[in-house]
C-alpha positions in Angstrom: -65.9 246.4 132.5 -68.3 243.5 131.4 -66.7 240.1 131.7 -67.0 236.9 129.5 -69.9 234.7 130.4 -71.9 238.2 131.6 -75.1 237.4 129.7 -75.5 234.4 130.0 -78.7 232.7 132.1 -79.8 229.0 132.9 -83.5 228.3 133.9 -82.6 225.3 136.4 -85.8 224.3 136.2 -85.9 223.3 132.8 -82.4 221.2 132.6 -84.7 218.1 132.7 -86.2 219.2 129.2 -82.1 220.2 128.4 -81.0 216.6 128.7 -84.0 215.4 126.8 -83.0 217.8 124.0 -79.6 217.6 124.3 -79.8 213.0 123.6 -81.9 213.8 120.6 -78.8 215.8 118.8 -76.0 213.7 120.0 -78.1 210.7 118.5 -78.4 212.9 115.8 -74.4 214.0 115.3 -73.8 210.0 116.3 -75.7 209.0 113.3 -73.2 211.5 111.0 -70.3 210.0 113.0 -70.9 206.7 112.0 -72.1 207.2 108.3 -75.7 206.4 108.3 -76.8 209.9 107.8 -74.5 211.5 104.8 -72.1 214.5 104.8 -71.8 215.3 101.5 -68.5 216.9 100.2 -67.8 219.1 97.3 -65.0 219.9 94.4 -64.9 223.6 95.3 -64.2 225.5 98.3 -66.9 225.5 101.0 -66.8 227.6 103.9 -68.8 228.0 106.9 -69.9 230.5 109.5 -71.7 229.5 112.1 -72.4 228.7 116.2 -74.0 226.4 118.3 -75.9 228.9 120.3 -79.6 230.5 120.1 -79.1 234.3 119.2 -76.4 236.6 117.4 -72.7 235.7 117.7 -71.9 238.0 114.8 -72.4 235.8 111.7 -72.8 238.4 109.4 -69.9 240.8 109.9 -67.5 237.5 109.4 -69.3 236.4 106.8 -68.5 240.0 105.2 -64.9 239.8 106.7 -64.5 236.9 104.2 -66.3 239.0 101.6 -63.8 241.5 101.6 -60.9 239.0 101.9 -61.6 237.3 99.1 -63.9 239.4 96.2 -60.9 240.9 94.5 -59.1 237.2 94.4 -62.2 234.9 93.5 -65.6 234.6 92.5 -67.6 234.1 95.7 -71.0 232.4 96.8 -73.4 233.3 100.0 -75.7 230.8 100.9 -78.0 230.6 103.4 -81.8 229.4 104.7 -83.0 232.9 104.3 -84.3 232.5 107.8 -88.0 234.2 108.1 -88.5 234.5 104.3 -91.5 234.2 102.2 -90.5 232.0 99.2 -89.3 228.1 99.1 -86.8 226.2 97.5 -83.7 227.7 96.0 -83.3 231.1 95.4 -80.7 233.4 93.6 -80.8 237.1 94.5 -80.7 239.4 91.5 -81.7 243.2 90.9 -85.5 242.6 91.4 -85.0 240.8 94.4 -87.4 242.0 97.6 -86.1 241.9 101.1 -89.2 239.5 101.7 -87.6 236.9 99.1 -84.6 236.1 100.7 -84.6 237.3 104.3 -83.3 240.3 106.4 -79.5 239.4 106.5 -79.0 237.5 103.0 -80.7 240.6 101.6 -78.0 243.6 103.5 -75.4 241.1 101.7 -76.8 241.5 98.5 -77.4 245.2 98.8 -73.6 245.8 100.2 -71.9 243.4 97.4 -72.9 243.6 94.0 -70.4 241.5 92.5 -71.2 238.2 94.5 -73.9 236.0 94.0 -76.3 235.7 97.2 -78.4 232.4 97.3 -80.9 230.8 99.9 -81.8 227.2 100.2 -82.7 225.2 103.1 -81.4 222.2 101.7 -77.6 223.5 101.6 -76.4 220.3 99.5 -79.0 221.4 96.7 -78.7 224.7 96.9 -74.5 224.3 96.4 -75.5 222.0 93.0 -77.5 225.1 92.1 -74.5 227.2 92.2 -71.9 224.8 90.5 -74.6 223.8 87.9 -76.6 227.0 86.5 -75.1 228.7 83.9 -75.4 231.5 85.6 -73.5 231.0 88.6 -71.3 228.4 87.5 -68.0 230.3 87.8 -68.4 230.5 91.2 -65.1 229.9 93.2 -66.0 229.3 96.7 -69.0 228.8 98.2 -69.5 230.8 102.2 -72.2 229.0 103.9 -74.2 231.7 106.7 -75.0 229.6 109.7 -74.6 226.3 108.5 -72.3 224.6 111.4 -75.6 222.3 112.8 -76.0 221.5 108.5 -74.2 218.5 108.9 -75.4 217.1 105.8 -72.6 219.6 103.8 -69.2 218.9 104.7 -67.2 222.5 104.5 -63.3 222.4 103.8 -63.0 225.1 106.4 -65.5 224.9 109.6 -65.6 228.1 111.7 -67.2 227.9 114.8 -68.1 231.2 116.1 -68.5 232.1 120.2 -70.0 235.1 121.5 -67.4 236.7 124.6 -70.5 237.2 126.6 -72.4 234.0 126.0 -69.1 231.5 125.9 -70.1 228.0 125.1 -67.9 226.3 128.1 -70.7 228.0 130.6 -74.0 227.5 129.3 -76.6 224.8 129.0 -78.5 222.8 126.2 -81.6 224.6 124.9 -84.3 225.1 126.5 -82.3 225.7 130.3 -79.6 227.7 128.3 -78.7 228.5 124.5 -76.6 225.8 123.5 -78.1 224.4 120.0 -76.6 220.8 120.7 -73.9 220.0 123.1 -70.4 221.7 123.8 -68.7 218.5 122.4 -70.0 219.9 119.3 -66.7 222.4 119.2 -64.0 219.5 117.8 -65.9 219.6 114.6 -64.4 223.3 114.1 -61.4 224.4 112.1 -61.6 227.8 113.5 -62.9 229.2 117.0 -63.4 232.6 116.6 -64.7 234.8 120.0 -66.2 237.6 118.8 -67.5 240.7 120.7 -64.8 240.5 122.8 -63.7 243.8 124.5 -61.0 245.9 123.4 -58.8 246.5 126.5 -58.8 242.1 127.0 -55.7 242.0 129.1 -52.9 239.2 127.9 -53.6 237.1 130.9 -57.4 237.3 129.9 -56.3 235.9 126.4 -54.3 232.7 128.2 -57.3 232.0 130.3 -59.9 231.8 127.5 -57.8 229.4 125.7 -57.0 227.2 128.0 -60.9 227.4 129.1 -61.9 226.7 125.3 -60.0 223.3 125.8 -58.9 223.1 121.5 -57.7 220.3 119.7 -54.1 221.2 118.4 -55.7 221.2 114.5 -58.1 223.8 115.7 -56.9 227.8 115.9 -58.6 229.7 117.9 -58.9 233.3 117.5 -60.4 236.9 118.9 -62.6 239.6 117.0 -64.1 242.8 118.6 -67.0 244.8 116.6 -65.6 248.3 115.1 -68.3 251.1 114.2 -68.5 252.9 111.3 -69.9 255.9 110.0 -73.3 256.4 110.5 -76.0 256.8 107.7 -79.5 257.7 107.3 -81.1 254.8 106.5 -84.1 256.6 104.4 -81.4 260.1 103.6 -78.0 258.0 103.0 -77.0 261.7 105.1 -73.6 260.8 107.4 -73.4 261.5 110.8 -70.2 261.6 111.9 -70.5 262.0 115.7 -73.5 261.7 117.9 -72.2 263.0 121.4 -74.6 265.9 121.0 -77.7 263.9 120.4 -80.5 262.3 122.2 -80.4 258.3 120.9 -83.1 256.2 120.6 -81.6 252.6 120.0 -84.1 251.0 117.5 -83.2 247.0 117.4 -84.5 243.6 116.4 -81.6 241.4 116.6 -80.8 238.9 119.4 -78.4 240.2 121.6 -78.6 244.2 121.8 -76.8 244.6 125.2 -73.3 244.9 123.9 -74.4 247.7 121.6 -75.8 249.5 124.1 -72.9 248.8 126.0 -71.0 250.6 123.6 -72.9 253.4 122.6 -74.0 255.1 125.9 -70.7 256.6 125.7 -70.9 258.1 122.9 -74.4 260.2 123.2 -75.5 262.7 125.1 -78.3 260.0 126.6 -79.9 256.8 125.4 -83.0 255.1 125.6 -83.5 251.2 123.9 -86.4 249.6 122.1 -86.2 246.3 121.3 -87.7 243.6 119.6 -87.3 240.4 119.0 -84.2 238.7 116.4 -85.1 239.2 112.5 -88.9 241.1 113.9 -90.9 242.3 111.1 -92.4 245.7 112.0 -96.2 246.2 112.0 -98.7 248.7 112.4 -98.2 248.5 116.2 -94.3 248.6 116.9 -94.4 251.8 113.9 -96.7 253.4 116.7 -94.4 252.6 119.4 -91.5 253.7 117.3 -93.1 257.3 116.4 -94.3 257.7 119.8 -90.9 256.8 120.8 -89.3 259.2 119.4 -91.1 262.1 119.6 -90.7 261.7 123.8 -87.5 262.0 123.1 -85.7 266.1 123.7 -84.3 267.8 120.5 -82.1 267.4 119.3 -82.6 263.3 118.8 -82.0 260.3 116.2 -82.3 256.8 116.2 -79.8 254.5 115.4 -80.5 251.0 114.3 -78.7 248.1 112.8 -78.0 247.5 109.5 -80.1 244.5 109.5 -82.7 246.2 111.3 -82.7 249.2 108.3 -83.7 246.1 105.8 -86.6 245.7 107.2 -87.5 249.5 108.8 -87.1 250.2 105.0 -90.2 248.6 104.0 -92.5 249.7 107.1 -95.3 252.3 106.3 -96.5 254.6 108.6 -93.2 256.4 110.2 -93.0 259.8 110.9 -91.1 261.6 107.5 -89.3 263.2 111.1 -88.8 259.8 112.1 -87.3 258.7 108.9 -85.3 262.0 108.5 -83.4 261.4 111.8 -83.1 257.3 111.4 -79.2 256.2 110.8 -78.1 252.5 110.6 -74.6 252.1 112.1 -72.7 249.7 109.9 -70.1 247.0 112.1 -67.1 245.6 111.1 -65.0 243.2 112.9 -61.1 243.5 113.9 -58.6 240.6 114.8 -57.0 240.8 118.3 -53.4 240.3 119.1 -52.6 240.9 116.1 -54.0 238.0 114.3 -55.5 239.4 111.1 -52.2 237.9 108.6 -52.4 234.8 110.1 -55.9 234.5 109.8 -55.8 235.5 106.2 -53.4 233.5 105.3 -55.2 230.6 106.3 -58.2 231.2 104.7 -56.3 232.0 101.4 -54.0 228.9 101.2 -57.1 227.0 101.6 -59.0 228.7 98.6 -55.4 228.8 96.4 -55.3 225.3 97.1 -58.6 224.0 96.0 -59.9 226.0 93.4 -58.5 225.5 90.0 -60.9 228.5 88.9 -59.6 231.1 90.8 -57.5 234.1 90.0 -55.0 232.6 93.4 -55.0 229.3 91.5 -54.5 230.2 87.5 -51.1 232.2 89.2 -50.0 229.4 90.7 -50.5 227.1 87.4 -48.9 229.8 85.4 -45.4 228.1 86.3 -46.3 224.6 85.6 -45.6 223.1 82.2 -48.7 222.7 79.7 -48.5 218.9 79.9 -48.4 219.1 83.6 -51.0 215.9 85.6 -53.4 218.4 87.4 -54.8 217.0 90.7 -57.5 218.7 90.6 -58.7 217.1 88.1 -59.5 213.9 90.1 -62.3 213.4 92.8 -61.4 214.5 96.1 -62.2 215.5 99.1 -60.9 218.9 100.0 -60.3 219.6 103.2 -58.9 222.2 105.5 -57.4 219.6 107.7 -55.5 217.7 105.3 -53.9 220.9 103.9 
C-alpha cells in the first residue's frame, strides 16, 4: 500500500534558494497581515479551492463537488486565471467559447455545466465586480474561486485548503528544494483542510495520526476525500466502456501528478504502459507522433485512457490516428468523503451560502417566514464570513 508523504522529494541542495523564496512570501503574507496590501471582501458568497503546493491536489473534482452541491439551490460562479490561455483580461465563457480562450480546466467546467457561468480573470477582485456588475451575470449567488488560496488580495467567506495524501504539506519544503508555494504556516488561513487522494482502506488509527500531524486550529475542520472513477468514454466516439480488464492500456496524461492513477489503474487492465507530459501540455506535431506510435506498439486489443482535462486539449490536436481516436476514452473522477463526512460537510457549506446570500433559492425560503416589514441585515455592508457564522 502507498503511504502518505510517498511522492514527495527535496533537492537539499537547493534549500539555500528555499529560504530565499520562502522570506519573500512571508514578507509578502506579513504585508496582508498588517493591512498595507488589501484583502478585499465582498457582499456575496465567495468560496475558494485551492493549495499551497506546485502540482495537482485535485482542485477541479472539488471544485465540481461544490457544483453539484449547490446548482439545484443557487446560481453559481467559477472563476479562475485560466492558467496557459491565449486571451487577457476578463473573460465570460459562452457557447462560442474555444478551449484556447479560457484554459484546459475552466473550459471541461464549462463543457460539464451548462447552467453556471464560467469566468477567467487574473485579477480575481475585478473579475468578481464583473460578475456582480454585468447584466448578464448579475444574478449570480456565489461565487467558487479555482486556485485562488495564494490570491490574498480576495477575501473568501469560506477558505479551503486542499492537501494531496501523497505530497502532505507537514513534510515538504519551500519551492524550489520541495513544492511548497509559500510556507506551511500558510495552513491557519484555511476554513477547511481537505486531504484528498487518500486511499480507500485508511485505517482509523491512520485517520488520528494525520490529524494530529496536520496540527489545526479548533475553527478549522479538517476532512478526507479519495478519487472515485466513472465510466469511461470515448473522448472523439462519446462510446462507454464499461470495463477494461481485457484491454491493453496506454495511460495518455498531462497533468501533474499521474502516479496515483496509475496506481490505481494497473489493476484494472490486462497491462499498462504511461506517457506523460507535463501539467496543462499542449500537444504538438511531435508528442501526436509519439502518441500514434505509441499506440500502435501496443497488442490488440488496446485503448488509451486519458484524463478528462487531458481530452480538452487531445480534442483539438490534428494528426491522430482515426484508430487512435476510435480507441481514446477519458475517465471522468469524482471525489467521496471518508468517515462518513459527506453531511457534515454539506452542511457547512450550505449554512454558509443560506446565510449570506439574500438571492438565493436557500435564502428566499428562509425569508418566506419573516414579516414584510421585517429590518433585513443583509441589507447593510458587511463582511461575511465563514468564521463568524
Amino acid at each position: 500500500m502507498r503511504t502518505e508523504g510517498d511522492l514527495i522529494k527535496i533537492n537539499d541542495w537547493l534549500l539555500p534558494l528555499s529560504w530565499i523564496y520562502g522570506s519573500i512570501v512571508r514578507f509578502r503574507n506579513w504585508l496582508f497581515d498588517i493591512g498595507l496590501k488589501k484583502s478585499r471582501d465582498f457582499s456575496i458568497p465567495v468560496i475558494s479551492v485551492g493549495n499551497i503546493t506546485v502540482g495537482g491536489s485535485g482542485k477541479t473534482p472539488h471544485v465540481e463537488y461544490l457544483i453539484r452541491l449547490l446548482h439545484d439551490k443557487v446560481k453559481i460562479a467559477v472563476l479562475s486565471r485560466g492558467y496557459k490561455r491565449k486571451s487577457h483580461g476578463y473573460v465570460l465563457a459562452d457557447e462560442n467559447t474555444e478551449m484556447s480562450d479560457i484554459g484546459d480546466e475552466p473550459f471541461q467546467m464549462h463543457q460539464k455545466f451548462s447552467d453556471i457561468y464560467v469566468a477567467v480573470d487574473a485579477k480575481r477582485v475585478r473579475g468578481i465586480n464583473n460578475l456582480q456588475s454585468n447584466e448578464e451575470t448579475k444574478d449570480v449567488d456565489v461565487v467558487l474561486l479555482d486556485d485562488a488560496f495564494q490570491h490574498r488580495y480576495v477575501k473568501p467567506g469560506i477558505n479551503i485548503l486542499l492537501v494531496d495524501y501523497h505530497r502532505l504539506i507537514i513534510y515538504d519544503k519551500m519551492l524550489p528544494a520541495g513544492r511548497l508555494r509559500e510556507p506551511l504556516s500558510g495552513k491557519s488561513r484555511a476554513d477547511i483542510v481537505i486531504i484528498t487522494k487518500c486511499p480507500k482502506d485508511l485505517k482509523p488509527m491512520e485517520f488520528r495520526v494525520l490529524t494530529k500531524a496536520m496540527d489545526l486550529y479548533p475553527f478549522q475542520k479538517l476532512y478526507f476525500t479519495c478519487i472515485d472513477y466513472d465510466t469511461l468514454k470515448g473522448v472523439f466516439t462519446g462510446n462507454e466502456l464499461k470495463d477494461p480488464k481485457d484491454y491493453h492500456v496506454l495511460l495518455l496524461t498531462g497533468i501533474a501528478s499521474p502516479k496515483q492513477m496509475e496506481h490505481d489503474l494497473k489493476p484494472m487492465v490486462k497491462e499498462m504502459k504511461s506517457l506523460s507530459f507535463g501539467d496543462h501540455h499542449r500537444f504538438k506535431n511531435k508528442d501526436v507522433d509519439r502518441i500514434n506510435e505509441a499506440f500502435e506498439a501496443l497488442p490488440e486489443p488496446r485503448i488509451i485512457i486519458t484524463t478528462e482535462k487531458d481530452a480538452v486539449r487531445l480534442r483539438e490536436a490534428e494528426g491522430l490516428y482515426e484508430s487512435v481516436k476510435e480507441s481514446m476514452y477519458e475517465l471522468p473522477i469524482k471525489v467521496s468523503f471518508m468517515l462518513d463526512q459527506e453531511d457534515n460537510f454539506n452542511e457547512k457549506i450550505i449554512s454558509y451560502v443560506r446565510k449570506n446570500s439574500r438571492n438565493s433559492i436557500l435564502a428566499k425560503r428562509k425569508d418566506e417566514h419573516k414579516s414584510e416589514d421585517c429590518n433585513h441585515s443583509g441589507n447593510r455592508s458587511r463582511t461575511i464570513s465563514f468564521r463568524n457564522n
